[in-house]
FIZA-745023 format. One record per residue (C-alpha): residue in three letters; residue number from 1; x, y, z. Coordinates in steps of 0.05 Angstrom, whole numbers. Layout:
! FIZA-745023
 rest  nr     c1     c2     c3
  Ala NUM      X      Y      Z
...
! end
This chain:
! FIZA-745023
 rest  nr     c1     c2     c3
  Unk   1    157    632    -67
  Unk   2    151    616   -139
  Unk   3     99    569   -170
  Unk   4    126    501   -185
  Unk   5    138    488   -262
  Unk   6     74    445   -276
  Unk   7     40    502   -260
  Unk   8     64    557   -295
  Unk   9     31    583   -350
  Unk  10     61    549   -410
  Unk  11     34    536   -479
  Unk  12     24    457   -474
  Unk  13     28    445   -401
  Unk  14    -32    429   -363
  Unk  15    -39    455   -289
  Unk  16    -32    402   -230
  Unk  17    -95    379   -215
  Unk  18    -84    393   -144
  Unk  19    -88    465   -153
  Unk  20   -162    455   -179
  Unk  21   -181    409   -120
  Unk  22   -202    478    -69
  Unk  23   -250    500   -124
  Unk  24   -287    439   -141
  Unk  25   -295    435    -58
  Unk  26   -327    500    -65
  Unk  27   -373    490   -122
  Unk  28   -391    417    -83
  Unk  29   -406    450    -25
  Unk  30   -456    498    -60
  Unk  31   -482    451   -103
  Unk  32   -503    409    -44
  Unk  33   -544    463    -16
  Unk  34   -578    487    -80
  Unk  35   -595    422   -101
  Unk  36   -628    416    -33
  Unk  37   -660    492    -35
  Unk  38   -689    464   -105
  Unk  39   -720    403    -75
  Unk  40   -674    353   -115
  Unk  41   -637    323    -56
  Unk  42   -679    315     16
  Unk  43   -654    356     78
  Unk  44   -630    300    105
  Unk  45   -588    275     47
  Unk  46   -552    347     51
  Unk  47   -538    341    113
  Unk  48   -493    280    106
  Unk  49   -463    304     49
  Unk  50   -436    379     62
  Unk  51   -403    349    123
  Unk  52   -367    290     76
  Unk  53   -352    346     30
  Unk  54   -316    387     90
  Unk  55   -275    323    121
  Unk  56   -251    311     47
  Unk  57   -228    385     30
  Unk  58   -189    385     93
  Unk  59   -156    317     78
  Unk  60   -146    337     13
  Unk  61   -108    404     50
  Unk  62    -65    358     86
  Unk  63    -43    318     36
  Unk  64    -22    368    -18
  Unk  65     50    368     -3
  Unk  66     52    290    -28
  Unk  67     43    321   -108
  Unk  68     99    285   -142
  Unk  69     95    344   -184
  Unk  70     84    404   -140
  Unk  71    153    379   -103
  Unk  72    208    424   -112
  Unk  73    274    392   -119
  Unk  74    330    437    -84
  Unk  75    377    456   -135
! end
């Protein structure tokens, strides 16, 4: 399986935001519980949140295969 054009390492193409979505889930989801180690958010405010954070990452999984620009034509 090869990676679809948009993503490919070219000089002046930009990678499909898509791609990026699993690590800015990540950093969320450790942001949420620093931020409440730190004291900035309340216990109870992190605990909404990492589970929003979970539902969307999985949603987001679902729905990766509607990229208009991840789609591979057949040739």
């Amino acid at each position: 399986m090869t990676a679809p054009e948009c993503c490919t390492s070219t000089v002046g193409k930009k990678c499909c935001p898509c791609k990026k979505m699993p690590a800015v889930f990540v950093i969320l989801f450790g942001l949420t519980f620093l931020l409440r180690e730190v004291g900035v958010i309340s216990y109870h405010v992190a605990a909404v949140t990492w589970p929003i954070i979970v539902i969307l990452a999985g949603a987001q999984f679902i729905c990766r295969d509607s990229c208009k620009c991840c789609k591979t034509e057949p040739k």
